[in-house]
KEROZA-928872 format. One line per 4 residues: number of its first residue (from 1); for each residue x, y, z of N, C-alpha, C. Coordinates in pm, whole numbers, plus 50000, padded with zeros to 5 digits. Layout:
REM residues N
NUM> X:Y:Z:X:Y:Z:X:Y:Z | ... .
REM end
This chain:
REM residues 390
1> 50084:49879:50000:50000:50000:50000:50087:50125:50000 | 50173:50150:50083:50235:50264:50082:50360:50274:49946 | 50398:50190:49883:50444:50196:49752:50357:50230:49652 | 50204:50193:49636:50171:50208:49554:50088:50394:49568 .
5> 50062:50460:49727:50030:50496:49747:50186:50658:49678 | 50315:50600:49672:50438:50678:49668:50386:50685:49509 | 50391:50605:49442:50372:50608:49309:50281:50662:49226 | 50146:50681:49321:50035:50785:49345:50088:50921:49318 .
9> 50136:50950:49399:50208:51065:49418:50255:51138:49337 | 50344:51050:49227:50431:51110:49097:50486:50971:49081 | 50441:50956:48898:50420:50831:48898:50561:50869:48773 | 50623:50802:48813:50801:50845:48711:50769:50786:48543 .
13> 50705:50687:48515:50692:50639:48363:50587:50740:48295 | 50488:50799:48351:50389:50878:48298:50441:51001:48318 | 50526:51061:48393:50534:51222:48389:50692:51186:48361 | 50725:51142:48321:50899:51136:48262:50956:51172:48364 .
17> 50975:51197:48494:51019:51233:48595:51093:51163:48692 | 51221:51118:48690:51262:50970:48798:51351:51102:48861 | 51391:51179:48892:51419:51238:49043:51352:51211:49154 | 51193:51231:49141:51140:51120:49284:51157:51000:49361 .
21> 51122:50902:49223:51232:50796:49215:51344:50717:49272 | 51418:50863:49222:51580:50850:49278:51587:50825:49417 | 51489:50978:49461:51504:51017:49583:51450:50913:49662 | 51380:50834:49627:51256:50735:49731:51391:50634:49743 .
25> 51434:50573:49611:51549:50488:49635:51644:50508:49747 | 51708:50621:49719:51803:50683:49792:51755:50666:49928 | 51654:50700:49972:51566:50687:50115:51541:50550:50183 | 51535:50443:50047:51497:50320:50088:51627:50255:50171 .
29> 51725:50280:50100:51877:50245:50107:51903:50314:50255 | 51892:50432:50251:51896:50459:50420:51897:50420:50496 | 51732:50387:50548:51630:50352:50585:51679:50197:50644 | 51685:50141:50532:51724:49975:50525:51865:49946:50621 .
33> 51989:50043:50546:52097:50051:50610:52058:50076:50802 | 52015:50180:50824:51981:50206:50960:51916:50097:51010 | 51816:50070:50998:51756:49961:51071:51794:49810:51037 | 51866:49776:50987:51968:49634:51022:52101:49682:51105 .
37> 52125:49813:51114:52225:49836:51168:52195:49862:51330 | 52067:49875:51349:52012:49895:51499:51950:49779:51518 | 51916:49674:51423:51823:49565:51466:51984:49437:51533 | 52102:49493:51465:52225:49419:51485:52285:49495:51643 .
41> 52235:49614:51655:52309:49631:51801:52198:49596:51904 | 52121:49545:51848:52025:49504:51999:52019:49408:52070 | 51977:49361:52208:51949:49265:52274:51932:49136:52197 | 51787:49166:52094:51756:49008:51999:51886:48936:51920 .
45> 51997:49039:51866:52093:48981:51737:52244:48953:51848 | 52298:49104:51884:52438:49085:51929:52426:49139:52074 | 52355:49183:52113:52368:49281:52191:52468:49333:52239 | 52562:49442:52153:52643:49556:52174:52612:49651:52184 .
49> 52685:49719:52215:52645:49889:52155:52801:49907:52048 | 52831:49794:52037:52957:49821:51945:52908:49859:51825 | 52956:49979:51785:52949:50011:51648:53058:49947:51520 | 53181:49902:51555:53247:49836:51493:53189:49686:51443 .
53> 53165:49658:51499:53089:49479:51512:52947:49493:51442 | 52862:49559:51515:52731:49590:51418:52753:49663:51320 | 52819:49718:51289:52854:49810:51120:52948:49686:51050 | 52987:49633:51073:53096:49522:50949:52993:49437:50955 .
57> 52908:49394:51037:52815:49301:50947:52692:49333:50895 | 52622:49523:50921:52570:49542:50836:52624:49589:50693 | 52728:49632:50693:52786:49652:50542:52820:49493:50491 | 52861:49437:50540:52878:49283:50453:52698:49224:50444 .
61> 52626:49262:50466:52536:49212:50415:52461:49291:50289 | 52461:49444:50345:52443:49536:50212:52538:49481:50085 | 52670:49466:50120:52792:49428:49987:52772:49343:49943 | 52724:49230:50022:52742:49098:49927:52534:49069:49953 .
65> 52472:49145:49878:52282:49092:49875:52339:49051:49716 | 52272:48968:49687:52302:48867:49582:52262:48981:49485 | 52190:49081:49464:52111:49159:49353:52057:49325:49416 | 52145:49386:49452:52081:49575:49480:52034:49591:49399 .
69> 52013:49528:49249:51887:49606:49180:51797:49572:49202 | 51783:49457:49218:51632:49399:49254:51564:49423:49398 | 51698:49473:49506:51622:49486:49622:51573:49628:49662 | 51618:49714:49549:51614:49844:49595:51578:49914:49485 .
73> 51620:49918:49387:51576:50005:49262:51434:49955:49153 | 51427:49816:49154:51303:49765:49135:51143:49842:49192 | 51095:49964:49132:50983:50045:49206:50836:49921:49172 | 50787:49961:49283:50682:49864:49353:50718:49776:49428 .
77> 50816:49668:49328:50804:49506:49397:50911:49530:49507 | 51004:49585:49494:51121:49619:49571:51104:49712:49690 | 51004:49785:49631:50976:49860:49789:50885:49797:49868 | 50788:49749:49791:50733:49654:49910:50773:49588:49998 .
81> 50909:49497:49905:50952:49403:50010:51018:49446:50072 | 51120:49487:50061:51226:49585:50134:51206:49707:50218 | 51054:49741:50195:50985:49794:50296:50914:49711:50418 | 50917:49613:50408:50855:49498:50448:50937:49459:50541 .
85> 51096:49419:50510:51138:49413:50568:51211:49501:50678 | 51190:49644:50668:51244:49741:50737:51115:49768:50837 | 51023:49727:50803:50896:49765:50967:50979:49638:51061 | 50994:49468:51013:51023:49410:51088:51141:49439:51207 .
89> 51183:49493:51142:51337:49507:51185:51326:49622:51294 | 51261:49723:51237:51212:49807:51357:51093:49763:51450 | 51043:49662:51403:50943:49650:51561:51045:49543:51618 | 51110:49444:51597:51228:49390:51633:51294:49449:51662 .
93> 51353:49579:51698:51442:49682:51778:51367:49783:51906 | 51192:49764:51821:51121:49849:51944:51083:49718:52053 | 51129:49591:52023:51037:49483:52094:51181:49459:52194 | 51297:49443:52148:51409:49441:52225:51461:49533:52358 .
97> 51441:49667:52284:51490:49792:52327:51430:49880:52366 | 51276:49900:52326:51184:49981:52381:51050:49929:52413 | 51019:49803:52474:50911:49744:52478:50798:49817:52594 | 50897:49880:52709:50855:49921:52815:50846:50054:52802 .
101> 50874:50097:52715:50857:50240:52671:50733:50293:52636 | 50637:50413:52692:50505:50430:52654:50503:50413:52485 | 50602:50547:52472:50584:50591:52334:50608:50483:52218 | 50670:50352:52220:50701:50300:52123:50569:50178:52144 .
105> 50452:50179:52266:50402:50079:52278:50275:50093:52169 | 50278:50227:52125:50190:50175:51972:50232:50129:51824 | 50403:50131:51814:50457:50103:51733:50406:49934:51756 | 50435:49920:51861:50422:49753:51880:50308:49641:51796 .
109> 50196:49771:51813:50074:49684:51780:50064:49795:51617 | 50106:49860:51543:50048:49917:51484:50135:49895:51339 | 50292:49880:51426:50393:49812:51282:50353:49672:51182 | 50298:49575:51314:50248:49412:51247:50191:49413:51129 .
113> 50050:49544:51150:49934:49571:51034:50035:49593:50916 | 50177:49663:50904:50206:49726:50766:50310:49602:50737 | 50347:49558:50845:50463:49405:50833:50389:49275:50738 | 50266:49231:50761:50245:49173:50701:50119:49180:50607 .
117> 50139:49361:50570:50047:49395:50461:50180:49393:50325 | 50279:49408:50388:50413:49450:50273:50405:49342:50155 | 50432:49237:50258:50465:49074:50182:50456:48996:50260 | 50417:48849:50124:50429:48718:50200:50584:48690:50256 .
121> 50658:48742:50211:50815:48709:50348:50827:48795:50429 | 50750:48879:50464:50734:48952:50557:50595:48888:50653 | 50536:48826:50603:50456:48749:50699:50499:48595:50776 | 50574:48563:50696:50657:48445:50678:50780:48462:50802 .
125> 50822:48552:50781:50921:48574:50868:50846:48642:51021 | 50767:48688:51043:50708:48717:51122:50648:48621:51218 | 50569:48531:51191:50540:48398:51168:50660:48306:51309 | 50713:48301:51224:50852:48242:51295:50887:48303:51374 .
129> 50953:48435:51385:51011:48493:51529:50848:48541:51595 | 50731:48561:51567:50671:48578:51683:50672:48420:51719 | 50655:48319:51707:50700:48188:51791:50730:48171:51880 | 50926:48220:51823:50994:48244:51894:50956:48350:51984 .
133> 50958:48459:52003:50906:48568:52075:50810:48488:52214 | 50723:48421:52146:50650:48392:52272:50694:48282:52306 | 50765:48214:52270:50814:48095:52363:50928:48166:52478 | 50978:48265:52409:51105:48321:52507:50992:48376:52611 .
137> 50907:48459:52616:50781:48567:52708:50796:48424:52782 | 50710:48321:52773:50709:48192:52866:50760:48123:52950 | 50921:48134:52882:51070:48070:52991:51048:48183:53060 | 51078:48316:53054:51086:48423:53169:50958:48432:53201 .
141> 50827:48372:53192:50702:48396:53256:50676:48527:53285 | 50658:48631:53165:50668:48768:53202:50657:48799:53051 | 50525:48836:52979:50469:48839:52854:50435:48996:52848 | 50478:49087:52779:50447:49217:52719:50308:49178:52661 .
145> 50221:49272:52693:50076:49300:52652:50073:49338:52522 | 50128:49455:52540:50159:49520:52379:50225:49443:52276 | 50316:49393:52330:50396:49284:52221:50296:49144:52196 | 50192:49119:52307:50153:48995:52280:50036:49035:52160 .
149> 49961:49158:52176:49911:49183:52116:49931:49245:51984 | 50060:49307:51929:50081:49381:51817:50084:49184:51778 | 50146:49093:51824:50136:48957:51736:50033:48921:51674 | 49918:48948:51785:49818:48860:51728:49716:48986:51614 .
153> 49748:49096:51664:49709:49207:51567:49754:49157:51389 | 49928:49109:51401:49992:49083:51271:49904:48944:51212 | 49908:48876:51272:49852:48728:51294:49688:48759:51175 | 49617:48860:51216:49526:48872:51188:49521:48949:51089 .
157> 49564:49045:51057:49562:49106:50941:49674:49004:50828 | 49752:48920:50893:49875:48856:50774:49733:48747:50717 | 49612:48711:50804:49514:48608:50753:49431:48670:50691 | 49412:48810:50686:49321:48879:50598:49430:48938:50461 .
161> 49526:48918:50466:49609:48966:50387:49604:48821:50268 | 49604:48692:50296:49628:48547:50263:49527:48545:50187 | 49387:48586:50244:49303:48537:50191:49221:48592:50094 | 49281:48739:50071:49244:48860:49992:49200:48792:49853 .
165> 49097:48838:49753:49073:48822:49654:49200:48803:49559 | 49250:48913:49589:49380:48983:49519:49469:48847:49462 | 49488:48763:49598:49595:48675:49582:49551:48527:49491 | 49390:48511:49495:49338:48400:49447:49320:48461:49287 .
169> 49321:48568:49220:49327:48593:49083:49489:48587:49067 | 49574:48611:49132:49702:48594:49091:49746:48441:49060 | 49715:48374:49188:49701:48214:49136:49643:48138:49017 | 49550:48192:48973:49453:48197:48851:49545:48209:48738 .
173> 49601:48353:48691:49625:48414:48687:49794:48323:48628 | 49882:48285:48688:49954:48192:48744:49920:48039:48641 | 49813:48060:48686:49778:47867:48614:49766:47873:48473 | 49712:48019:48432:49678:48018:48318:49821:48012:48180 .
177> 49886:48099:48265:50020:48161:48166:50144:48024:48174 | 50144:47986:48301:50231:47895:48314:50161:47754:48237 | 49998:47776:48279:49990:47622:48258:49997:47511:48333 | 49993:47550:48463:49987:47458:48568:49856:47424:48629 .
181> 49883:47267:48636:49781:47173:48703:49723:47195:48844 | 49847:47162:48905:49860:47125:49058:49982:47208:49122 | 49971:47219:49271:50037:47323:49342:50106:47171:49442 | 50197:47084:49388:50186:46956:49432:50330:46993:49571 .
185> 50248:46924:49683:50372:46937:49796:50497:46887:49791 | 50487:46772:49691:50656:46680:49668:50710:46786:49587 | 50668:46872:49485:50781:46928:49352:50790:47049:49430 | 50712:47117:49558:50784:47222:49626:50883:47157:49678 .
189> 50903:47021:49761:50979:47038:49848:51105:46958:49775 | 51055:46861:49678:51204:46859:49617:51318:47048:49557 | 51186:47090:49483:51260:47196:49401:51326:47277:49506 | 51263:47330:49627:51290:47382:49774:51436:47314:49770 .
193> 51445:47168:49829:51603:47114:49886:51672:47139:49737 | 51650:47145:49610:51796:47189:49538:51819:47348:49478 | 51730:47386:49570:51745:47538:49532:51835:47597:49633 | 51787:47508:49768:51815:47582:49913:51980:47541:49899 .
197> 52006:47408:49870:52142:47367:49827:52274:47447:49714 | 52193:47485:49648:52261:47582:49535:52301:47726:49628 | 52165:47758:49684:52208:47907:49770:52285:47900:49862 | 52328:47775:49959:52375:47808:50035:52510:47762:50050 .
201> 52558:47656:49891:52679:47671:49826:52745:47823:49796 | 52652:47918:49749:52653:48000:49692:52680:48088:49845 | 52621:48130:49951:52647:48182:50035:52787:48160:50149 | 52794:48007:50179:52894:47965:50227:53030:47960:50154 .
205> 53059:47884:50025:53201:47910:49952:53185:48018:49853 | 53132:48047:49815:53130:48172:49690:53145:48258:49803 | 53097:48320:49865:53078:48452:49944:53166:48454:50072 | 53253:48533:50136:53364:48510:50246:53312:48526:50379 .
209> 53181:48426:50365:53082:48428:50497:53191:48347:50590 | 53257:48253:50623:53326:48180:50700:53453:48314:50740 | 53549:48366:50632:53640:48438:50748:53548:48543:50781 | 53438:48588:50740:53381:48764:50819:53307:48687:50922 .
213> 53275:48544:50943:53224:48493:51091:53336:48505:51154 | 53415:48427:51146:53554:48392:51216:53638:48538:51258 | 53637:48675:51191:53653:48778:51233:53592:48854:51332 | 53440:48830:51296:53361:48866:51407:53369:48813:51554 .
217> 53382:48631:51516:53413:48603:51649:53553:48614:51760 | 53648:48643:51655:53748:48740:51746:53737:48840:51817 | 53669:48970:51758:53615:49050:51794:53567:49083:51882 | 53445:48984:51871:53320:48988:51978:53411:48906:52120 .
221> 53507:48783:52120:53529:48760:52231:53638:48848:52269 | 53702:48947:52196:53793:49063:52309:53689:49161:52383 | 53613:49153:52289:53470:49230:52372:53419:49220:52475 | 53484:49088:52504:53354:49007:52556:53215:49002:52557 .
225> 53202:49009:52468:52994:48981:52418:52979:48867:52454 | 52894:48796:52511:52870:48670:52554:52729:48623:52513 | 52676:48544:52464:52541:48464:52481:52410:48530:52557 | 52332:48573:52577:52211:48602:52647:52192:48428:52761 .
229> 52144:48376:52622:52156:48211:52674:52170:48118:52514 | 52206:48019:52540:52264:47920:52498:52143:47822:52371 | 52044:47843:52495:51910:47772:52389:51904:47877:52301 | 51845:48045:52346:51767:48093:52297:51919:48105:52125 .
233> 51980:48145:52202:52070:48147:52058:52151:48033:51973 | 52115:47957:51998:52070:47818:51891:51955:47793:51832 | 51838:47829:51905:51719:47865:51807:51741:47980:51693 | 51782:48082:51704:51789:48218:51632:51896:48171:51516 .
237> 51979:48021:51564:52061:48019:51435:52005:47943:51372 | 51880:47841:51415:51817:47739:51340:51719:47840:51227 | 51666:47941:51322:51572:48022:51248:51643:48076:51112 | 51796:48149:51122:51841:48179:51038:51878:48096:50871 .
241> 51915:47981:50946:51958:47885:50842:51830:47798:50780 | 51694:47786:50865:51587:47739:50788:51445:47849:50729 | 51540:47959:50790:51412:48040:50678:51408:48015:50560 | 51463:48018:50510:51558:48059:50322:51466:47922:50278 .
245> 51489:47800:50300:51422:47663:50278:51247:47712:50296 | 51227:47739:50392:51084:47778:50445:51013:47835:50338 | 51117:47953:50324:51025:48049:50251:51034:47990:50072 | 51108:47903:50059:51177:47848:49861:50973:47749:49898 .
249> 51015:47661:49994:50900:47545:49960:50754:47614:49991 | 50693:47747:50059:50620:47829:50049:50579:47881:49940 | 50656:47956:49852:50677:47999:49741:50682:47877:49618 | 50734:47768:49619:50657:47684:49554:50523:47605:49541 .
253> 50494:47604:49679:50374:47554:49687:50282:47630:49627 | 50286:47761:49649:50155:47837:49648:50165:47869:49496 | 50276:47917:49411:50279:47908:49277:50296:47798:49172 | 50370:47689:49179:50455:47590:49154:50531:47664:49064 .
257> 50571:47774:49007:50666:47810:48946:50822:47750:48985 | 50873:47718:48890:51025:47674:48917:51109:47791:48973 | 51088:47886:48875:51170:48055:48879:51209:48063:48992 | 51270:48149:49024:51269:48215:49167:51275:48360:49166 .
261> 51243:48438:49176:51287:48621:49159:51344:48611:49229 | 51466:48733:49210:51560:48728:49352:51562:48821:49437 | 51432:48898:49523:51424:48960:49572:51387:48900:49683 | 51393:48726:49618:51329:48611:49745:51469:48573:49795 .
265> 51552:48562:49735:51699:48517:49740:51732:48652:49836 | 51758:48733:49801:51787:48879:49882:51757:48864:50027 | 51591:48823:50057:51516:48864:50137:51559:48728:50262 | 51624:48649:50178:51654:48492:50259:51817:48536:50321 .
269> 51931:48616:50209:52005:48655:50263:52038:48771:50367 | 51972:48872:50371:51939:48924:50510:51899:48878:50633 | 51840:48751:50605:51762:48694:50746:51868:48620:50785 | 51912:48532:50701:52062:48470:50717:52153:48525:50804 .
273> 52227:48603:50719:52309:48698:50813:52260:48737:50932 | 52158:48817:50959:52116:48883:51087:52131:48801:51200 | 52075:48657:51199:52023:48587:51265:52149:48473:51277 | 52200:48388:51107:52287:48273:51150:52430:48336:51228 .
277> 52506:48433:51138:52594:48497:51198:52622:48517:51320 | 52580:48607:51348:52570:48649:51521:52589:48513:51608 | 52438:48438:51540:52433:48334:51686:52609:48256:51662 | 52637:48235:51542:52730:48184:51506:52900:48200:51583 .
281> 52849:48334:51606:52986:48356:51604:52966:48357:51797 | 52851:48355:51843:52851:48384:51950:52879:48242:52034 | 52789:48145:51953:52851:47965:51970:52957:47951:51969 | 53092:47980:51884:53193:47965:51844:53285:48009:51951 .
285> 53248:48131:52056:53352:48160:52131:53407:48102:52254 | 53367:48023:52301:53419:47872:52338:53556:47853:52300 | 53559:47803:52180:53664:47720:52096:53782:47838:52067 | 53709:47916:52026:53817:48050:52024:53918:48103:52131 .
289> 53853:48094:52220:53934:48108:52364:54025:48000:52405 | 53974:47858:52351:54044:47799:52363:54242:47734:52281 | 54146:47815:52180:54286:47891:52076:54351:48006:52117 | 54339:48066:52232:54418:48175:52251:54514:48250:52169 .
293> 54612:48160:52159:54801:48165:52100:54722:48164:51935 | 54635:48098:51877:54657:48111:51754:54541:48206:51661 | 54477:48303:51773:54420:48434:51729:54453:48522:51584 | 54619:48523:51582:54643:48659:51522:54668:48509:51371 .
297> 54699:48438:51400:54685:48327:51245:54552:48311:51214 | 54445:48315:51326:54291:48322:51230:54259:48466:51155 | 54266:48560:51293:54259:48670:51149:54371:48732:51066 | 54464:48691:51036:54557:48736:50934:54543:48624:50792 .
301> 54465:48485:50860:54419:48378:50732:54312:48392:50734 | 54201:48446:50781:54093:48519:50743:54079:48637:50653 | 54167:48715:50662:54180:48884:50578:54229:48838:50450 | 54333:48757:50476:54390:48690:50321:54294:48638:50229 .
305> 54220:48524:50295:54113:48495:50236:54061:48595:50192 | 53979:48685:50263:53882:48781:50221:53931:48876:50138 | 54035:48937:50154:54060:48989:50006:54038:48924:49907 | 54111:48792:49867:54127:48684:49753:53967:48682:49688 .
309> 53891:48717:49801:53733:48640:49788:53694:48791:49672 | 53733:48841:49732:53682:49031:49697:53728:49017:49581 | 53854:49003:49572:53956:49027:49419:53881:48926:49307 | 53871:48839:49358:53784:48687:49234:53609:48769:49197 .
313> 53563:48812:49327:53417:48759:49306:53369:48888:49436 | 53297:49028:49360:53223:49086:49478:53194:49203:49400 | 53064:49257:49488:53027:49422:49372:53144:49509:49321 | 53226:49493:49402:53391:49612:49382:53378:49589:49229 .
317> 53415:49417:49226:53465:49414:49092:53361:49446:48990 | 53240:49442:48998:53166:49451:48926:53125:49584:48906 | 53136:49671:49019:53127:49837:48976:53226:49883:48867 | 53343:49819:48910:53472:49863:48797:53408:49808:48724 .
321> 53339:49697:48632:53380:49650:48555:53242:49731:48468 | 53114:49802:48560:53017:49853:48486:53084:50030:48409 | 53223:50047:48526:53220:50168:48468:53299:50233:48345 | 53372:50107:48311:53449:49996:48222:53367:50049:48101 .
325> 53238:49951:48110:53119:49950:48054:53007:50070:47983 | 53071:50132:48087:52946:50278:48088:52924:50359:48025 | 53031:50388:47911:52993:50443:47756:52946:50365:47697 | 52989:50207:47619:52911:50139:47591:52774:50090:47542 .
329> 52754:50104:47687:52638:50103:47738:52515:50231:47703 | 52590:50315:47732:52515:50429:47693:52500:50465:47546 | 52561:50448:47468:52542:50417:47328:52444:50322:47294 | 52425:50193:47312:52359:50107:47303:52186:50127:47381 .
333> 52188:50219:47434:52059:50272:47513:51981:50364:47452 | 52139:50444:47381:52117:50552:47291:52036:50520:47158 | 52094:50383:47113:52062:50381:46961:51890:50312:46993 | 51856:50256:47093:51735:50216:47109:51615:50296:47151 .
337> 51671:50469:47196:51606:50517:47215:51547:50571:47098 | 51653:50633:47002:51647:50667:46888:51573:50558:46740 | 51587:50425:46740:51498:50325:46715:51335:50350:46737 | 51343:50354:46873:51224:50356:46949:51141:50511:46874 .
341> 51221:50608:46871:51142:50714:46854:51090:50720:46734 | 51160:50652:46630:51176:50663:46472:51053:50550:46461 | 51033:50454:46568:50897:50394:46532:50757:50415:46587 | 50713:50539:46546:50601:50522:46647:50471:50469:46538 .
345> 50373:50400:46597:50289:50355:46542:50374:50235:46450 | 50488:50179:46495:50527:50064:46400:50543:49999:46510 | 50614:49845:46425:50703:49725:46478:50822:49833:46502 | 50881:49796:46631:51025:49839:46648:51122:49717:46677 .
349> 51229:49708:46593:51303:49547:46594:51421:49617:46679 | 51472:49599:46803:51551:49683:46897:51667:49586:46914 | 51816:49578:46886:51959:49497:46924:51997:49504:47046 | 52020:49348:47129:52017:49291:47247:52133:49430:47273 .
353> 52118:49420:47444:52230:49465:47487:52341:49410:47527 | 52454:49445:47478:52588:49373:47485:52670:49409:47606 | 52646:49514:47682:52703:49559:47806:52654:49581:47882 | 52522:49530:47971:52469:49537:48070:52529:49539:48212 .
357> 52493:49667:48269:52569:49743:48379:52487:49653:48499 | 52556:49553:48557:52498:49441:48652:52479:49507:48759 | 52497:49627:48828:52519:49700:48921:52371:49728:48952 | 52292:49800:48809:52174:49859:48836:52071:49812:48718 .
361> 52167:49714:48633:52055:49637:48508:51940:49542:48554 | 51843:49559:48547:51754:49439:48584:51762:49307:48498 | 51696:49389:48396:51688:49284:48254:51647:49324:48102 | 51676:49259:48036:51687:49312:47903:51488:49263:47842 .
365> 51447:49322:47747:51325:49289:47685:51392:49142:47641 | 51272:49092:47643:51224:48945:47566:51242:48928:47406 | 51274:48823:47380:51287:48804:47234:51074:48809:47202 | 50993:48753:47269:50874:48770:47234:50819:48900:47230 .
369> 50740:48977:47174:50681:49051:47170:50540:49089:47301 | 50521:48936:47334:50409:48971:47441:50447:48955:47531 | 50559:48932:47572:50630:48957:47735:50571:49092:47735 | 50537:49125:47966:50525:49245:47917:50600:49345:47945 .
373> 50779:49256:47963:50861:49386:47926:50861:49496:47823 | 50857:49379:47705:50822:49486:47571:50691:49523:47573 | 50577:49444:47620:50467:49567:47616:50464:49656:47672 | 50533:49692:47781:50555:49824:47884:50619:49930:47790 .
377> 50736:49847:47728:50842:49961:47657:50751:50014:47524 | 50682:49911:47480:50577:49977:47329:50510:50084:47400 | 50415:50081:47451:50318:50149:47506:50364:50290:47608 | 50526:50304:47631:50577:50377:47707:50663:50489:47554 .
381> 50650:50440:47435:50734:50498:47351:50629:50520:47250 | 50505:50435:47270:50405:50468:47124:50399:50364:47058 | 50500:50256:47017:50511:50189:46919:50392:50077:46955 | 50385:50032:46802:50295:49886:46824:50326:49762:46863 .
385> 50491:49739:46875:50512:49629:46891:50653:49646:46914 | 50737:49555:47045:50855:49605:47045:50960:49463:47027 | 51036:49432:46956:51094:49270:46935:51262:49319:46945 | 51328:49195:46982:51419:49199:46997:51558:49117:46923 .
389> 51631:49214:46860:51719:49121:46737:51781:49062:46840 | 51825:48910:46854:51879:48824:46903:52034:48859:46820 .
REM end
């Protein structure tokens, strides 16, 4: 609602105008940055007030999100979710840190309504840590009113949100284009275990998640940051490491689409981090201490690594390599605009792009004509039809 309500506002494809746009982006990115960066110094994740420790693992999660275009510059789908996920994160910092506080006790009950109006992984994830949430209220026998209630407030609007018209024409909707039968529970949960397997190849050795744990947990034990407790943060790492699965066999079930958008991938790697990390590194300090003498060889073969990781494989390289790119590119944007203009009221036959700036490219039009990438781009330029020379 409030994306579509921004877009209301000044709608950037109809008034040619993306400075708003920009600016909403620019805001989202903020926004997002701040509140993983306060949802990481709180009681629920690390509880520091270290700004060193909660800032290196909110920038390693901003650096390495599998796709910033898709989580942030994507208008609608991207702000939803990524708006979606920034109420959580702040009622997860007001539920930690200000629960007893008058003023934040209507945030409590009033954030849930927009948490799981955003998105289904924003209900999804909600879902799960209120669980958790109230199983922890139970061991301490000492349950927040406001918190018990902004749950069941979310609870209730995430079931009026489920059951919305909206979502049963999309399924429809879904069956028709794809062509699907059945929403069958085995081909979610097979496609689920080799998707979840691919990502978290992809997260664990592709990405220098092992030395930026292993750094952290140096860190955190000169700190001495210690555990809250032992259960509760072994749950928070189970939560971390089985959302991502949760939310793949969810998302298959309810569509059977194979695809995945990766704003689902994104939305699995934030929860990841927030949640496996921390507890991770907070389990780990045990063993660390018990290495004393060989501290300064973990992080000096940790940093090594992590450069190596950076230098092979990370946005750095890929910013250089868009800006490399960036005349190119702009030529090739150029000649399609100029295409585009020269056809109005025609077929426009438009040449693939050869330098796509991965930084902020989404995706290129379809070789079909009725994708409705190219119907967006016809209908945004005049033309009758927009195809793409392969």
């Amino acid at each position: 609602m409030t994306s579509f309500f921004l877009l209301f506002i000044l709608d950037p494809l109809a008034d040619k105008s993306f400075l708003f746009y920009q600016l909403l982006s620019l805001a989202i990115i903020v926004l997002f940055f701040y509140s993983v960066l306060k949802a990481a110094q709180s009681v629920f994740i690390f509880n520091t007030s270290s700004n060193f420790l909660s800032f290196s693992l909110t920038a390693y999660i901003i650096y390495f999100l599998p796709d910033t275009a898709d989580f942030f510059y994507w208008f609608i789908t991207s702000y939803s979710y990524t708006l979606g996920l920034i109420f959580w994160l702040v009622w997860l910092v007001m539920y930690s840190n200000y629960a007893q506080k008058k003023w934040a006790q209507p945030f409590l009950v009033l954030l849930p309504i927009f948490i799981t109006g955003a998105c289904e992984l924003s209900l999804i994830l909600f879902c799960i840590l209120s669980g958790f949430i109230i199983f922890e209220s139970w061991q301490k026998r000492k349950i927040n009113a406001w918190v018990l209630f902004g749950i069941i407030v979310g609870a209730v609007s995430g079931l009026i949100w489920i059951t919305a018209p909206g979502n049963a024409v999309r399924s429809e909707s879904f069956e028709k284009i794809y062509e699907i039968q059945t929403h069958s529970l085995a081909f979610a949960t097979l496609a689920a275990a080799k998707k979840t397997l691919f990502i978290y190849f992809d997260w664990l050795v592709k990405k220098p998640t092992i030395p930026i744990l292993l750094l952290l947990a140096i860190i955190a034990f000169k700190q001495k940051i210690l555990p809250l407790n032992k259960l509760h943060t072994t749950i928070k790492l189970l939560i971390g490491i089985t959302f991502m699965p949760i939310l793949l066999l969810v998302y298959y079930w309810s569509t059977g689409i194979y695809f995945v958008p990766l704003r689902l991938i994104n939305y699995g790697f934030v929860v990841f981090c927030l949640f496996s990390i921390p507890s991770a590194v907070l389990l780990i300090q045990p063993y660390i201490k018990k290495y004393v003498a060989y501290q300064k060889v973990i992080v000096y073969s940790s940093l090594i690594v992590l450069f190596v990781m950076l230098a092979i494989r990370s946005n750095l390289r890929w910013a250089v390599q868009d800006l490399t790119h960036a005349s190119a590119y702009k030529s090739e944007i150029e000649t399609r605009v100029q295409l585009l203009t020269q056809s109005k009221n025609q077929v426009a036959i438009l040449p693939s792009i050869k330098h796509p700036l991965r930084t902020t490219f989404f995706a290129d039009i379809d070789s079909l004509p009725s994708h409705w990438y190219n119907k967006g781009l016809a209908w945004y330029y005049g033309v009758e039809e927009v195809r793409r020379l392969d």
